[in-house]
Each structure stands twice: as C-alpha cells, then as structure tokens.
N, C-alpha and C positions, 0 to 999 in steps of 0.2 A: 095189248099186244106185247105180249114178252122179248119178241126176237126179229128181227126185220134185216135180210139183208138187201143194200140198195146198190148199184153198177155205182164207183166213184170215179171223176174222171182221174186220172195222171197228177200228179204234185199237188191234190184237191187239200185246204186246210179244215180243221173241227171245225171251225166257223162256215165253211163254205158244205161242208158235210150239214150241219144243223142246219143248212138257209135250203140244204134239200130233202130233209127231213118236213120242215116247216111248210114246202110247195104239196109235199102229199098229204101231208096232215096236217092243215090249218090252225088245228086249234091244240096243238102242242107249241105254238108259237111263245107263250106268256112261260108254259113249265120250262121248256128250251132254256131258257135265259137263265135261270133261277140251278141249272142243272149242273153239275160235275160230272168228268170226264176221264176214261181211262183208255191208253190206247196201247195194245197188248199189255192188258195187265199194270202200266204205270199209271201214276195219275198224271191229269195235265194242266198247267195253269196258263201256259197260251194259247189260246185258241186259233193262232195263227199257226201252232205244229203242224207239220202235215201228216196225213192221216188215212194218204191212201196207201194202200197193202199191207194197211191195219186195222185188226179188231177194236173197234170201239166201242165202249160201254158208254152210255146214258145212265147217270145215279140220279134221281128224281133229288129233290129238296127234301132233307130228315129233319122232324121236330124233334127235339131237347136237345140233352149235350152230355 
C-alpha cells in the first residue's frame, strides 16, 4: 500500500502516529521500528515530534550504503 491517510488525534507524536499505524496493520509492527521518518518533507529523529497536521512519510529500511 503505497499511501494511507489515517484521522490523527490533536498534538499526536510519530510514535503515537506508528502505534496507529501498527493497530491496523499488525504486521507492519517489526518494519515500523526499523523505519525513517519525514514530516512535511524533513526528516525526523524524534519520534516524539509531533506530527499531526503533517505529512508523514514512512521510508522502509535501505540495503547498502
């Protein structure tokens, strides 16, 4: 599924965004972890940013370098 958009509540974080992510699709739970995040366009290394009444991207885990 290339594109999903999901209702987020109010002041919701990437973390809290991914744990709703994870209730409708189970078995994205293990890639979730493993994943990078960009939120309009930036990237994000806390997961604690908040991230409602933003575009979020999901980047899967890239092999080499």
């Amino acid at each position: 599924m290339p594109e999903e958009t999901i209702p987020v509540p109010d002041g919701a974080s990437v973390a809290q965004v991914t744990d709703l992510l994870t209730a409708r699709h189970p078995d994205l739970e293990k890639v979730l972890t493993r994943c990078s995040f960009l939120l309009d366009e930036v990237a994000v290394r806390d997961v604690s940013a908040p991230a409602s009444g933003a575009m979020l991207d999901v980047l899967p885990p890239f092999a080499g370098g």
